[in-house]
C-alpha positions in Angstrom: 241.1 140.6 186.0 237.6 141.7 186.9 234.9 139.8 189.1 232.9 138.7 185.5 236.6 137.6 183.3 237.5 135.3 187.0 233.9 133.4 187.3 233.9 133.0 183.5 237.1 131.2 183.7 236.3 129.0 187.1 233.4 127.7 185.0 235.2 126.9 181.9 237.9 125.4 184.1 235.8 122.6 185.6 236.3 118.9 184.8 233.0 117.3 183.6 233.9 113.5 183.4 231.7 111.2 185.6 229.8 107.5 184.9 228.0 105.7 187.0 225.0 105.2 188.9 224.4 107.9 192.4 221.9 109.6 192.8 221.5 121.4 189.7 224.0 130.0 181.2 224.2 132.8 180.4 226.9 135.1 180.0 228.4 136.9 183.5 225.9 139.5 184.6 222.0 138.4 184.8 221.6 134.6 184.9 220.2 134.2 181.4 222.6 94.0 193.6 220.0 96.4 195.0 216.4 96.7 194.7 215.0 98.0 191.2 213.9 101.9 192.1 212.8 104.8 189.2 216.1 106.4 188.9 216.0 110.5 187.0 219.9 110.4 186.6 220.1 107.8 184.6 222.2 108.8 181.1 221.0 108.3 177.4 222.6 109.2 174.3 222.4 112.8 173.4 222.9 114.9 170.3 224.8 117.9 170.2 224.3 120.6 173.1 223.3 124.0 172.7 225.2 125.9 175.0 223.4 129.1 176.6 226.5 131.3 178.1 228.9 131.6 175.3 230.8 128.8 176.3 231.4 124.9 175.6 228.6 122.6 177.2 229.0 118.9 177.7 227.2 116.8 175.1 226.9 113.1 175.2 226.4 110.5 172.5 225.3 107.2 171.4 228.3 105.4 172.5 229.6 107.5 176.4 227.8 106.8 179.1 227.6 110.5 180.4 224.9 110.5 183.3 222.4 113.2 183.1 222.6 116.6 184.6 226.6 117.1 182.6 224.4 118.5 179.1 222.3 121.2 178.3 220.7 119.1 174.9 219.9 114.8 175.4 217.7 112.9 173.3 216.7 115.2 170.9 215.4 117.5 174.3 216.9 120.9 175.3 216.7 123.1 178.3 216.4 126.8 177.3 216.6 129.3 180.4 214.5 132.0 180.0 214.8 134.8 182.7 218.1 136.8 184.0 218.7 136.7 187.9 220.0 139.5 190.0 221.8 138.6 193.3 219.2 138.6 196.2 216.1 139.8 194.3 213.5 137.1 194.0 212.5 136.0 190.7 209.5 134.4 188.8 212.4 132.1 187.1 211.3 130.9 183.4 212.4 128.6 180.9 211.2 125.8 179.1 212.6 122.7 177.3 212.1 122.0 173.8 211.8 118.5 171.8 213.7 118.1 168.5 210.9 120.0 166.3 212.2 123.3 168.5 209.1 123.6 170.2 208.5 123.6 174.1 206.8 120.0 175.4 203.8 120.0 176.8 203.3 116.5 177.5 205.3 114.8 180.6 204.7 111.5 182.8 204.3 112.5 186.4 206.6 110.6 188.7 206.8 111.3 192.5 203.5 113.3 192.1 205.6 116.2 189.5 205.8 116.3 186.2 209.3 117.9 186.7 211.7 118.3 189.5 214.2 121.4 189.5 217.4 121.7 191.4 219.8 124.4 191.6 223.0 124.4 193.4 225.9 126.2 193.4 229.1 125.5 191.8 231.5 125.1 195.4 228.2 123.0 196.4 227.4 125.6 199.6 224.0 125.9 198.6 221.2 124.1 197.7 217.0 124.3 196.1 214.8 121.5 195.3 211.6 123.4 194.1 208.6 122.3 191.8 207.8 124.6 188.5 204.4 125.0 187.1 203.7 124.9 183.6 201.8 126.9 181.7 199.8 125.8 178.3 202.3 127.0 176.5 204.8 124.5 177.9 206.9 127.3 179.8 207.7 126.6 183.1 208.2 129.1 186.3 208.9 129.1 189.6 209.7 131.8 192.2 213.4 131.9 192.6 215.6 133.5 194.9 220.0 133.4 194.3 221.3 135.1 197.4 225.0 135.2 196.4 226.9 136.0 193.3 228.8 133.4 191.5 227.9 130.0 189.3 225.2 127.6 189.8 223.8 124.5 188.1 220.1 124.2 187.5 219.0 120.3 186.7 215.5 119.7 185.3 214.4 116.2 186.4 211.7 115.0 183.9 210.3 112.0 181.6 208.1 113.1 178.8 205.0 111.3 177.9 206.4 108.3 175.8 210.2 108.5 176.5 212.6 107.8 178.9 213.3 109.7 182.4 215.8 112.6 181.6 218.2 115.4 183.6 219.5 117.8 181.8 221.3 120.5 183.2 222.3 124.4 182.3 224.3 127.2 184.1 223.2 130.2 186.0 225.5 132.9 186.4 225.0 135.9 188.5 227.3 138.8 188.6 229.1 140.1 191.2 232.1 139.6 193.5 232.2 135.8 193.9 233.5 134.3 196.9 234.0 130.2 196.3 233.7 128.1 199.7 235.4 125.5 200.2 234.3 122.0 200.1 232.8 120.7 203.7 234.0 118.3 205.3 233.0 114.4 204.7 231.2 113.5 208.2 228.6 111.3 209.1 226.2 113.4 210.9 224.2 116.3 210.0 221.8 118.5 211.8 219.3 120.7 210.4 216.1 122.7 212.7 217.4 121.1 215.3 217.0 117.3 213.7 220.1 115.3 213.6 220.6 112.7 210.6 223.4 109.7 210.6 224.4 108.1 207.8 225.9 104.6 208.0 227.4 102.7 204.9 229.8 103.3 202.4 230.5 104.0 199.1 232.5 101.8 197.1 233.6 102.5 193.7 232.2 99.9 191.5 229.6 98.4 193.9 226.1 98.5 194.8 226.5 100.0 198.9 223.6 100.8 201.3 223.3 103.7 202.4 221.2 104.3 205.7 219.9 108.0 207.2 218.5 107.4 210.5 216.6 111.0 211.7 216.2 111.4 215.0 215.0 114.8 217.3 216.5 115.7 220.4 218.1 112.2 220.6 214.8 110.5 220.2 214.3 108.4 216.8 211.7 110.4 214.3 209.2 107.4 213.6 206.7 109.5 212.1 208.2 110.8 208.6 205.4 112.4 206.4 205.4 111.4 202.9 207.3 113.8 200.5 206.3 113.4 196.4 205.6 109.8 197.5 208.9 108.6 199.4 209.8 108.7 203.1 213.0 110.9 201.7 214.9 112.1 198.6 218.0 112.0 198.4 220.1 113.9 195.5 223.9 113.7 195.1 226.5 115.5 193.0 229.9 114.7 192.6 232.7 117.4 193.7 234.1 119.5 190.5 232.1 118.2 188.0 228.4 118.1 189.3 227.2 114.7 187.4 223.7 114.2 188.9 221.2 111.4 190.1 218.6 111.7 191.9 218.4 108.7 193.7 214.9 107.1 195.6 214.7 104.8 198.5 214.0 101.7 199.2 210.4 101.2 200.3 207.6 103.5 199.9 205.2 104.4 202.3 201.6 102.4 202.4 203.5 99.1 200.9 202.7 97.5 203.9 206.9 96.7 205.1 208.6 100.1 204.8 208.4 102.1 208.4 208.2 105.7 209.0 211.1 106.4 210.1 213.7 106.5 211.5 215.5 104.8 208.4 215.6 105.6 205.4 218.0 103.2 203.2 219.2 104.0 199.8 221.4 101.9 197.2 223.6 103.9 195.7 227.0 102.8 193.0 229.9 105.3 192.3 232.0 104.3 189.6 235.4 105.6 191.0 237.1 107.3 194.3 236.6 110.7 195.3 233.7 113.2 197.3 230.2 113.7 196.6 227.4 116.0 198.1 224.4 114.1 199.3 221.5 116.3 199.7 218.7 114.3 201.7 214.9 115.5 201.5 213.0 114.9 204.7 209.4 115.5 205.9 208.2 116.0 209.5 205.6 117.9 211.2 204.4 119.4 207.7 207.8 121.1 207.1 209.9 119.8 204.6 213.7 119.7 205.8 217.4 119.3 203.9 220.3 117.5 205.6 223.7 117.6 203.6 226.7 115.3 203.8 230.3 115.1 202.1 230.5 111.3 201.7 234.0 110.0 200.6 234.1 106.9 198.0 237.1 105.1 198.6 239.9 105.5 201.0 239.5 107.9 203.4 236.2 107.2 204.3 234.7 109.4 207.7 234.3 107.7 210.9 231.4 107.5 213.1 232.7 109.7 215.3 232.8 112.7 212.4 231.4 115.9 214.2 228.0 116.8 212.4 227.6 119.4 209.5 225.4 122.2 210.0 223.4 121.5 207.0 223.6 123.5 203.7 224.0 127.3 203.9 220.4 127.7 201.7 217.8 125.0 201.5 214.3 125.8 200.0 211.3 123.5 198.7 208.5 125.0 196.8 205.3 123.2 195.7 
């Protein structure tokens, strides 16, 4: 079986079921209680998807509650890649997404300072982007993108347009080549990153609201100057293991409102609705450097001690503005 017939089937083998509330293709070759917070993951009914890689994607309707990032088409909306990617060559990355007339929008509410959010991942969850797409009048979107590895990834396209309701939908990217999976990291509750070391305390519980808590410190001294990033102290994006269900989750507090410190916390509330691992991809800024720590949290039994030893933080982490 060649390198293209064993990632086709390692996509079309993946489970996409996932519901809940935690908070990215083209054929092989070229890529084709908790406080009320704005929440991008949130699901909606969807019509029928429009797959882009010559295979199934998930659609979700009036009555699932499928949360956003699983479907390609949502609402009437539909995210249409429009550029191929080679491995390691950087890319001005295109695409655009379309309303139910078939034409690309041009009219979006801006929330956290973007009109859109982009993140691409890849499938085993190694690596990990968070960039910012501009627009053209036309309504395409592009943004310089660089895929160092061959294999699958998952772009999510984080938006509300002008007049609707916040929206992720999500597409493949495939890129050729001899794909070599890695396997899930460990769940821990430390990570360090440019020599920054984040904590996270708290749990998740299937079914329940839980705090989550991500104190940064440098060289064992608490970080209690954060820098605003798109209007938070922190991001914080998570994906569940094998099926990738997205939300894009926002902390408690902002900065300016007078009660929400600059560090070293940052506190989330976050609800899974069932056991398992997730990726937790946290979005930092300090000394006019934007920075990524990652975590494997387990919900459920099994949960990490304090003691875990830290992650090294993802393999690839970019921001671009």
């Amino acid at each position: 079986m060649n390198a293209a017939t064993k990632l086709g089937a390692y996509v079309l083998g993946l489970a996409v079921v996932f519901g809940g509330a935690l908070g990215v293709g083209n054929a092989v070759g070229d890529v084709g209680p908790a406080p009320a917070k704005p929440d991008h993951g949130t699901a909606h009914p969807a019509p029928a998807a429009d797959g882009h890689d010559g295979h199934e994607e998930t659609t979700a309707t009036a009555q699932d509650n499928t949360p956003g990032g699983l479907q390609v088409s949502q609402n009437g909306y539909t995210l249409n890649p429009l550029t191929t990617i080679k491995a390691g060559e950087p890319t001005d990355f295109r695409f655009t997404v379309t309303g139910s007339d078939g034409k690309p929008v041009t009219d979006y509410q801006v929330q956290h300072d973007k009109k859109l959010h982009f993140i691409v991942v890849s499938r085993d969850l190694a690596t990990f982007q968070h960039v910012h797409p501009d627009m053209a009048p036309d309504g395409v979107w592009s943004v310089k993108l660089t895929l160092d590895d061959p294999g699958a990834y998952r772009a999510f396209a984080d938006f509300a347009p002008t007049g609707g309701s916040g929206l992720t939908l999500g597409t493949d990217l495939l890129v050729a080549g001899d794909y070599k999976p890695q396997p899930l990291p460990q769940a821990v509750r430390t990570a360090q990153v440019d020599g920054y070391t984040v904590a996270l305390t708290g749990d998740l519980v299937p079914g329940q609201a839980g705090k989550l808590t991500l104190s940064v410190s440098k060289d064992g001294k608490p970080v209690t100057d954060l820098q605003p990033y798109l209007g938070a102290y922190g991001h914080l994006v998570a994906l569940r293991a094998r099926d990738l269900a997205y939300l894009h989750v926002h902390p408690d507090g902002e900065p300016g409102d007078g009660k929400t410190a600059a560090g070293p916390e940052i506190t989330f509330y976050a609800e899974v609705p069932s056991g398992g691992d997730y990726r937790l991809f946290l979005d930092f800024q300090h000394d006019g450097k934007v920075r990524t720590a990652d975590f494997t949290a387990r919900a459920g039994a099994g949960q990490p001690g304090p003691t875990a030893e830290p992650s090294a933080g993802p393999s690839h982490g970019t921001h671009a503005h």
